[in-house]
N, C-alpha and C positions, 0 to 999 in steps of 0.2 A: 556477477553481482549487479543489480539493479543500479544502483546509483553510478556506478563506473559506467553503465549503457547510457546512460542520461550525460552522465558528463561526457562524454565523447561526444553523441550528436547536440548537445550544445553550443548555440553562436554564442552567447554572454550567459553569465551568471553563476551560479554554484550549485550541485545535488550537496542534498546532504541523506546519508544512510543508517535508518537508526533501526537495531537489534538487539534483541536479550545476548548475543553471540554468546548461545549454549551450543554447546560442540554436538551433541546429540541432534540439536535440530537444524541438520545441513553439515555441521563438521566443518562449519567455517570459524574462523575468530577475528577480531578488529584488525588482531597484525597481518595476518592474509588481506586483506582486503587493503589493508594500507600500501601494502606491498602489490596487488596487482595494479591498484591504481598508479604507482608509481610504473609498473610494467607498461601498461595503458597511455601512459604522458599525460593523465588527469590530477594529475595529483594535489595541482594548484586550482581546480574547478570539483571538487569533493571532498566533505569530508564525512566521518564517522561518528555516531556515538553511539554510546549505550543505553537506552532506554524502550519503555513498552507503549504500545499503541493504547493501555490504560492511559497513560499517563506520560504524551509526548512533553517534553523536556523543550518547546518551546511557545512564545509570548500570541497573543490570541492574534490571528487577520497575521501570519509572518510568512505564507507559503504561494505560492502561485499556483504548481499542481502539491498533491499528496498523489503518490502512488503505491499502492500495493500488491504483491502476489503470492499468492496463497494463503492468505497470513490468517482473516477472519472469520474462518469454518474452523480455524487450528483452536480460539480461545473460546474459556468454557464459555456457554450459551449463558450465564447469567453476567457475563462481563462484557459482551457484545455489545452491548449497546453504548455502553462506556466508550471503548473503540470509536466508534465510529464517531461519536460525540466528538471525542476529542482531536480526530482526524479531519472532520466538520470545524471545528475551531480552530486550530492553528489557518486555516485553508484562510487567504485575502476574499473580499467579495465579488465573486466572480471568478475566481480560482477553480481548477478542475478534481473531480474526485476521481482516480481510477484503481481499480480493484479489478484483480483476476480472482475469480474462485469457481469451484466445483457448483454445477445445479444442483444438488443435493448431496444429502448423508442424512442417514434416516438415526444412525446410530449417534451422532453430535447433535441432529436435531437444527441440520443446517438447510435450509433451500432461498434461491433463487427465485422468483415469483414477487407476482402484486401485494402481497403483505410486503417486502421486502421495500419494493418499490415507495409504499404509501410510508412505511415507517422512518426510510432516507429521507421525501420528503416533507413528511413533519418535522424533521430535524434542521431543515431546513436550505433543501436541494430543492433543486428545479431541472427538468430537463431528467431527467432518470431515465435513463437506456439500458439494457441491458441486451448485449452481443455476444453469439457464440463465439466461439473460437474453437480451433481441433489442434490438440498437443499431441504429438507423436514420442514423445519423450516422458520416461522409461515405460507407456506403455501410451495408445494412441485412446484420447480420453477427448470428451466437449468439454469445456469450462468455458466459462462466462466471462467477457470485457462487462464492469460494472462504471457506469459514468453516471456524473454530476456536476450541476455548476451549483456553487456557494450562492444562493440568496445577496442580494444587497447591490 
């Protein structure tokens, strides 16, 4: 789990992990994950909720980084923007945006590219990079490191 990685290489502060935790996608649930961070000795530097990147469950400018992986090629394309909106908003100014995803999917109508770029920042990023990466796991694939820094 993402936020268990974060809380471990953490000096100070908290991850916190928030998930639809539908068993379908991933076959994890909140009490697994409570449970490995307790396996981890993170368990007082993490924690969990349930919620969607529609609509994160927390107060505007409350995050340092946001991170995600895989997560914004998964939701429909007319909700995307949404996402990232509101992953742009919780984010402090000057806060880090990062996002792994696939360069395309011609079938979700996802890609990676200078629209992608220009539309993060009108929303209000600066610094928009985007880096490959090579996944070898479960099958050896490029996806993209996507960054940003929060305006302000």
């Amino acid at each position: 789990m993402l936020a268990i990685g974060y809380a471990r290489a953490m000096k100070s502060g908290r991850a916190v992990g928030i998930d639809l935790w539908i068993p379908a996608m991933g076959g994890t649930s909140m009490e697994t994950a409570l449970r490995n961070a307790e396996l981890e000795g993170v368990s007082d530097r993490v924690e969990f909720r349930r919620g969607d990147a529609c609509s994160i469950p927390y107060p505007d400018n409350h995050f340092d980084k946001v991170v995600a992986s895989l997560v914004i090629h998964t939701i429909p394309q007319k909700k995307r923007d949404r996402a990232f909106e509101e992953m742009i908003r919780v984010l402090k100014p000057g806060g880090i945006l990062a996002l792994l995803e696939p360069k395309s999917d011609r079938w979700i109508k996802w890609r990676v590219d200078e629209n992608l770029r220009r539309k993060l920042e009108g929303m209000g990023l600066r610094d928009v990079r985007f880096h490959p990466v090579t996944l070898t796991y479960p099958k050896k694939r490029v996806v993209y490191l996507i960054t940003g820094v929060k305006e302000g």
